[in-house]
C-alpha positions as CSV (number, residue, x, y, z in Angstrom):
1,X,-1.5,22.4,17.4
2,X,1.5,24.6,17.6
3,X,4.8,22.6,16.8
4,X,6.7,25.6,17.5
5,X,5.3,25.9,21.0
6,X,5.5,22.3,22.6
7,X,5.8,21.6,26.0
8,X,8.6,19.8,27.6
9,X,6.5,16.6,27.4
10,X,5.2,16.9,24.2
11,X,8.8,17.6,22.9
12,X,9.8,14.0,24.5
13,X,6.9,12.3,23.1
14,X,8.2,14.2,19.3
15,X,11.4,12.3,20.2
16,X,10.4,9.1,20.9
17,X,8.1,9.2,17.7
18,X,11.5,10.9,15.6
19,X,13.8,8.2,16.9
20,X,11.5,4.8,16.2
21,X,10.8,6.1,12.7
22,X,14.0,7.4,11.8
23,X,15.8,4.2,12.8
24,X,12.7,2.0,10.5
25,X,13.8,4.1,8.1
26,X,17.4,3.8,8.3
27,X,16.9,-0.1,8.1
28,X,13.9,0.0,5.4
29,X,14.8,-1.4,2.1
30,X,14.5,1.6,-0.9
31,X,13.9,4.0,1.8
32,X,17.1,2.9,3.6
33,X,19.1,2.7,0.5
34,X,22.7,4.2,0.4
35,X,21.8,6.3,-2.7
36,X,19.7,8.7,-1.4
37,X,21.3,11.5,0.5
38,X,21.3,11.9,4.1
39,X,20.1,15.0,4.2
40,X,16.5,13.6,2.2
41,X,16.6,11.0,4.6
42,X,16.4,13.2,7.6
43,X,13.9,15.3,5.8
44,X,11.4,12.1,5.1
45,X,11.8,11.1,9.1
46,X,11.2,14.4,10.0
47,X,8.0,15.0,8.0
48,X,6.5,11.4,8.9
49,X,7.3,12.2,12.8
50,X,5.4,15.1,12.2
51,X,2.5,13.5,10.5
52,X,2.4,10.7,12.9
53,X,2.7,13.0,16.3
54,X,-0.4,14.6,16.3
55,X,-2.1,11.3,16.3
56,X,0.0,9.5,19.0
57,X,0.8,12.4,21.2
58,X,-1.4,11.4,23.5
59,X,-0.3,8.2,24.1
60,X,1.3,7.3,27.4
61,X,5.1,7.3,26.7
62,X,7.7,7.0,29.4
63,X,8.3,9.7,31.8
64,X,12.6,9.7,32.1
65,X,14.0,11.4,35.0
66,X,17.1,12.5,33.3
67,X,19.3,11.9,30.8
68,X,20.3,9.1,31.2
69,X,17.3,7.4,31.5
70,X,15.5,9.7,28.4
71,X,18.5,8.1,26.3
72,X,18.1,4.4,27.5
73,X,14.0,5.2,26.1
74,X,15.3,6.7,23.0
75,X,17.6,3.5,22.4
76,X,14.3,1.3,23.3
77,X,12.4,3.1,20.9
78,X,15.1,2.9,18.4
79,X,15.4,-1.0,18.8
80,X,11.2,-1.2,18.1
81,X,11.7,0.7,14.7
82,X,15.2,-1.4,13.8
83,X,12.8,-4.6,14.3
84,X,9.9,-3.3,12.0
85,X,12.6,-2.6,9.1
86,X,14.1,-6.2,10.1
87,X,11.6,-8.0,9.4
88,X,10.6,-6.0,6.1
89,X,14.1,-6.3,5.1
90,X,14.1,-10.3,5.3
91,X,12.0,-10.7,2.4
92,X,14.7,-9.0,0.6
93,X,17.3,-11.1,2.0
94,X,15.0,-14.1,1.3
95,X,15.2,-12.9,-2.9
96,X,18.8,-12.5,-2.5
97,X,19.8,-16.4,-1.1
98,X,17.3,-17.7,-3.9
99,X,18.9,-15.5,-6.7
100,X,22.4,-16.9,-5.4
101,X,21.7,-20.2,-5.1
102,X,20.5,-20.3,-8.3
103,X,22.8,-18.4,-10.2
104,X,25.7,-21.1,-8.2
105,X,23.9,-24.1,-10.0
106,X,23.9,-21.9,-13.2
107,X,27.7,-21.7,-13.4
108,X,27.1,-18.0,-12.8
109,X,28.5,-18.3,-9.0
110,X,31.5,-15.9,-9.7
111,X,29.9,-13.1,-11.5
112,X,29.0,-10.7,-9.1
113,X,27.8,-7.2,-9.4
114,X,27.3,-4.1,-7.0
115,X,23.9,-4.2,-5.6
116,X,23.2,0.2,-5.4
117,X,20.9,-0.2,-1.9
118,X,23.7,-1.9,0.2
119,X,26.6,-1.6,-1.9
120,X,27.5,-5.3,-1.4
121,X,28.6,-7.9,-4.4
122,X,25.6,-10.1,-5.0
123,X,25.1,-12.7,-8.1
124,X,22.9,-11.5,-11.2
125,X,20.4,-13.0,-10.8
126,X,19.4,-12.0,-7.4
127,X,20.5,-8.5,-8.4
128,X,17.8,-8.9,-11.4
129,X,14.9,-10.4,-8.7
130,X,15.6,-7.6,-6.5
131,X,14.8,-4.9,-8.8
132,X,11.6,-6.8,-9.2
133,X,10.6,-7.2,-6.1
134,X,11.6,-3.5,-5.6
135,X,9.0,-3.2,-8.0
136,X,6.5,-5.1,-7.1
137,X,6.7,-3.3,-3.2
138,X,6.4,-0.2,-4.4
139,X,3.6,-1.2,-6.9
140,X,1.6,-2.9,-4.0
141,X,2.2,0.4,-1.4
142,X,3.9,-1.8,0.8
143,X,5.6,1.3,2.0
144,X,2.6,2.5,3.2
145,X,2.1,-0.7,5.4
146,X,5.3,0.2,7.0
147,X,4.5,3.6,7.6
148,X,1.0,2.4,9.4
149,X,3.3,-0.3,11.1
150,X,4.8,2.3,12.9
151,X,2.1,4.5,13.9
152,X,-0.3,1.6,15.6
153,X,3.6,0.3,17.5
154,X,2.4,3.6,20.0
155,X,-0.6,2.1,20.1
156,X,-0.2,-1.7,20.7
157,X,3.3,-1.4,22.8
158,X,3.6,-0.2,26.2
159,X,7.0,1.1,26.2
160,X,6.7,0.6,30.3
161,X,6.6,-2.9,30.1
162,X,8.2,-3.7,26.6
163,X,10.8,-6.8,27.4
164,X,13.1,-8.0,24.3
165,X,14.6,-10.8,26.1
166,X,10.9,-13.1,26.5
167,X,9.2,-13.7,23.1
168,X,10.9,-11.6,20.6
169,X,14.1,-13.3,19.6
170,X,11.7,-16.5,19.2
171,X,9.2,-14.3,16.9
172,X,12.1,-13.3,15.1
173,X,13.7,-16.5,14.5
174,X,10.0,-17.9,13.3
175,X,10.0,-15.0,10.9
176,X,13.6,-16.2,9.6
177,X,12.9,-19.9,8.8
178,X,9.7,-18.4,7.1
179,X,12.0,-15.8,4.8
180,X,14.2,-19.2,4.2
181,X,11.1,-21.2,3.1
182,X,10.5,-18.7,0.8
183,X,13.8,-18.7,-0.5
184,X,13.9,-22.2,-1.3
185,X,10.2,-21.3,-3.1
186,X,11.7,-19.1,-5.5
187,X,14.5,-21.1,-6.5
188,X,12.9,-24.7,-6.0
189,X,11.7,-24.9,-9.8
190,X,15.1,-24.0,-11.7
191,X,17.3,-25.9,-9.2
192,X,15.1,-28.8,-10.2
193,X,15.4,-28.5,-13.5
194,X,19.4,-27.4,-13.6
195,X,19.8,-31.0,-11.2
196,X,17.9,-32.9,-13.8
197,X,20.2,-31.5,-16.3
198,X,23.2,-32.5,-14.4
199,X,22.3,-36.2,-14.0
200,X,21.3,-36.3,-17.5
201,X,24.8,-35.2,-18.3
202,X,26.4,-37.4,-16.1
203,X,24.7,-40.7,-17.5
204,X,25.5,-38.8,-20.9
205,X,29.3,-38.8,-19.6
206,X,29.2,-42.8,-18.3
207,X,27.4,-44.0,-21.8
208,X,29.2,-41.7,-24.1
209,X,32.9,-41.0,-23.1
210,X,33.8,-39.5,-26.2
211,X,31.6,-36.3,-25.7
212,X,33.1,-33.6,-23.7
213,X,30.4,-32.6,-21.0
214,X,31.6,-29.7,-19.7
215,X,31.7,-28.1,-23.0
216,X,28.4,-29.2,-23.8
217,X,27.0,-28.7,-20.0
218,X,28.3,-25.1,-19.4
219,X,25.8,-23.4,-22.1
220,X,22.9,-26.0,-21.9
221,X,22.8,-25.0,-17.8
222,X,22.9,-21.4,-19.2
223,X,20.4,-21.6,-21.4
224,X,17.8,-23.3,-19.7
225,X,18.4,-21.2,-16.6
226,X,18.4,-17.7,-18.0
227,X,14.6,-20.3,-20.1
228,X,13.1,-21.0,-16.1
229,X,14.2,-17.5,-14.4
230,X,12.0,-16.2,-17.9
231,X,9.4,-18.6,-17.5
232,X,9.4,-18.5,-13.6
233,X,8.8,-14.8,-12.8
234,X,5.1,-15.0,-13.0
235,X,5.1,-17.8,-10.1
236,X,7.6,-15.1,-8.3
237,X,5.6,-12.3,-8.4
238,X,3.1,-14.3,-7.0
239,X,5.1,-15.7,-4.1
240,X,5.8,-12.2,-3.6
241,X,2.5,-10.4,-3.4
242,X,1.8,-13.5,-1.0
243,X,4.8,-12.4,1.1
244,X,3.5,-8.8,1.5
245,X,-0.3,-9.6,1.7
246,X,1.1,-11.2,5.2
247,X,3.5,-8.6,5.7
248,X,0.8,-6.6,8.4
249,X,0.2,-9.9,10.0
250,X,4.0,-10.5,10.7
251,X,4.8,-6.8,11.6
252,X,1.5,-7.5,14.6
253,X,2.9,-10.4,15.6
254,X,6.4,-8.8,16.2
255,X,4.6,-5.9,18.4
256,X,2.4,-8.4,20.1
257,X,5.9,-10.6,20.8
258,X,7.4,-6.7,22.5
């Protein structure tokens, strides 16, 4: 096949497959980050349209009558790839509320750094599980699930009869409270132990008034957070490589809800 010499068809087709993945990519966590230049981001969507054209190009696609109604497809397709990064970029989210949560009931709840990928304030502690599950995607070729993601969406979605409005903000709000769950997962075990501390502090503080709590309290909750975030990251790389295995299923589930 020619790329240099496509029809007028076969360039709208490149189009549609150029603006889904550059919008999953735009959304993508570590793909979509703010430190890599634009002009490498461009480059990576144009060489995965390429790679994913010759195997979709003869999919049926819609057939605009003008420009208008090419750009209202473009948008559509443009919405399908924002969804797939959506629901990839939840899990992060999920790691984020869990670190913050946790890192609240640690005393830590003011000490914020710059997160690099969406150069927003989060807490330490979610900064430090993000890097890991950064990792840990990158180590289980999760990318590479996104990547097939997009190519079967030409396959399982007929852009003539997609609808948004029906079962798709439902899927997506089923996909939330499932991020949320696994939120409250990750940060179940220290917040358990951190509130046991606390109400072992407080009947410390009813039984002996003399001893200052909060000087004693501040560091103890410090310690034995920064102790179960240690002892705790096996059981979150395992929740994790859980969340990812079922990544695929999630990503069907959206196409089948479009």
């Amino acid at each position: 096949m020619d790329l240099l010499n496509l029809s007028l068809a076969e360039f709208e087709t490149f189009m549609f497959v150029f603006f889904r993945v550059g919008a999953m990519i735009l959304l993508v966590p570590i793909l979509g980050s703010r430190q890599i230049p634009a002009t490498m981001k461009v480059g990576l969507v144009l060489f995965l349209s390429l790679a994913i054209f010759p195997a979709v190009m003869h999919q049926p696609m819609p057939q605009p009558r003008g420009v208008y109604d090419l750009g209202i497809h473009l948008l559509t397709d443009a919405l399908i790839g924002v969804a797939i990064g959506f629901i990839t970029r939840l899990l992060f989210a999920a790691v984020q509320v869990a670190g913050t949560v946790i890192d609240f009931q640690m005393g830590f709840g003011v000490v914020n750094v710059i997160d690099p990928q969406t150069q927003s304030q989060v807490s330490i502690t979610a900064q430090f599980q993000n890097i890991l599950v950064v990792l840990i995607f990158l180590a289980s070729d999760a990318h590479h699930i996104l990547i097939r993601a997009v190519k079967e969406s030409f396959f399982l979605i007929d852009p003539n009869t997609i609808d948004f409005a029906q079962f798709t903000p439902e899927y997506m709000v089923h996909v939330f409270l499932a991020m949320f769950v696994v939120a409250v997962k990750i940060a179940a075990p220290i917040m358990a132990i951190l509130f046991f501390i606390s109400v072992g502090l407080g009947l410390v503080a009813r039984t002996v008034p003399q001893m200052n709590v909060f000087i004693v309290g501040f560091p103890l909750q410090i310690g034995v957070g920064l102790f179960m975030i240690a002892v705790s990251i096996p059981l979150f790389s395992l929740i994790i490589q859980n969340e990812i295995m079922q990544l695929p299923a999630r990503l069907l589930g959206l196409m089948r809800s479009l």
